[in-house]
N, C-alpha and C positions, 0 to 999 in steps of 0.2 A: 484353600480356596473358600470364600467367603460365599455364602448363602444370600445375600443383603442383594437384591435388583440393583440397578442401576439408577440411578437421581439424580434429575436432572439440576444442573447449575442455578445458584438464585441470582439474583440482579446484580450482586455486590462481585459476586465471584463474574458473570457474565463483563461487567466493565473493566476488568484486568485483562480478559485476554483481549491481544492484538491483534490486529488482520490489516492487510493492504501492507504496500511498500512503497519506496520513494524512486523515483526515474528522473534522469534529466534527459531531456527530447531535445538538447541545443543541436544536435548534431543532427538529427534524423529529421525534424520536422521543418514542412518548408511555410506552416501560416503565418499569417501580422503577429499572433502573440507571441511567436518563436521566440526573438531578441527580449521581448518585452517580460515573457512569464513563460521559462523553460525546464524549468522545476515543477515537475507530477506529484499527485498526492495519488498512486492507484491503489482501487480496489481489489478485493478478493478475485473479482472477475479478470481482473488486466484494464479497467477503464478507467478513464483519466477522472477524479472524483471533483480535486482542485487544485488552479496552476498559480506558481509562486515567481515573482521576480527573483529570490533569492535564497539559496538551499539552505539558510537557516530559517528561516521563517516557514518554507515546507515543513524541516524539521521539527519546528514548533508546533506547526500546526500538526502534525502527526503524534507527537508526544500526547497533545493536550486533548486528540480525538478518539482515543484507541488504534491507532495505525501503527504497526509497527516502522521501526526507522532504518529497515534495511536498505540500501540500495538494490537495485535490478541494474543490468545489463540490457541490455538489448536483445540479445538471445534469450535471457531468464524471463523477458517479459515477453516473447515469443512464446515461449515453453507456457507461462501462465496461461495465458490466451487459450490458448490448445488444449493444457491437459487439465488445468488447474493449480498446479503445483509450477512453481517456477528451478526446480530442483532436480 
């Protein structure tokens, strides 16, 4: 076991890790952007950050933001909402 405190992360390492997932709300949601932008960019929290016409372009835009490119379920972004963890 190592004597060395703990140190915290510097900027370069901080931009590698991912956070947030991707949701599609075609099915769930009933507003005007439904049809139009039904593709989610969510955050850590389970909030909707930004919505896409089309799950590649999410996908990009999550690649290119630090977001991870997992999908969520419906349930999984229940479960986020709630606990934190969608898992």
């Amino acid at each position: 076991m190592s004597d060395n405190p703990l140190k915290p992360l510097d900027d370069g390492q901080v931009e590698d890790v991912a956070g947030g997932y991707l949701f599609n709300a075609y099915d769930l949601e009933t507003g005007p952007w439904r049809l139009e932008k039904p593709y989610e960019v969510i955050d850590d929290n389970g909030d909707v950050f930004e919505r896409f016409a089309s799950h590649v372009d999410a996908k990009k835009f999550a690649q290119q933001n630090g977001y991870s490119t997992d999908w969520l379920n419906w349930p999984q972004l229940q479960k986020l909402r709630e606990t934190g963890n969608p898992y």
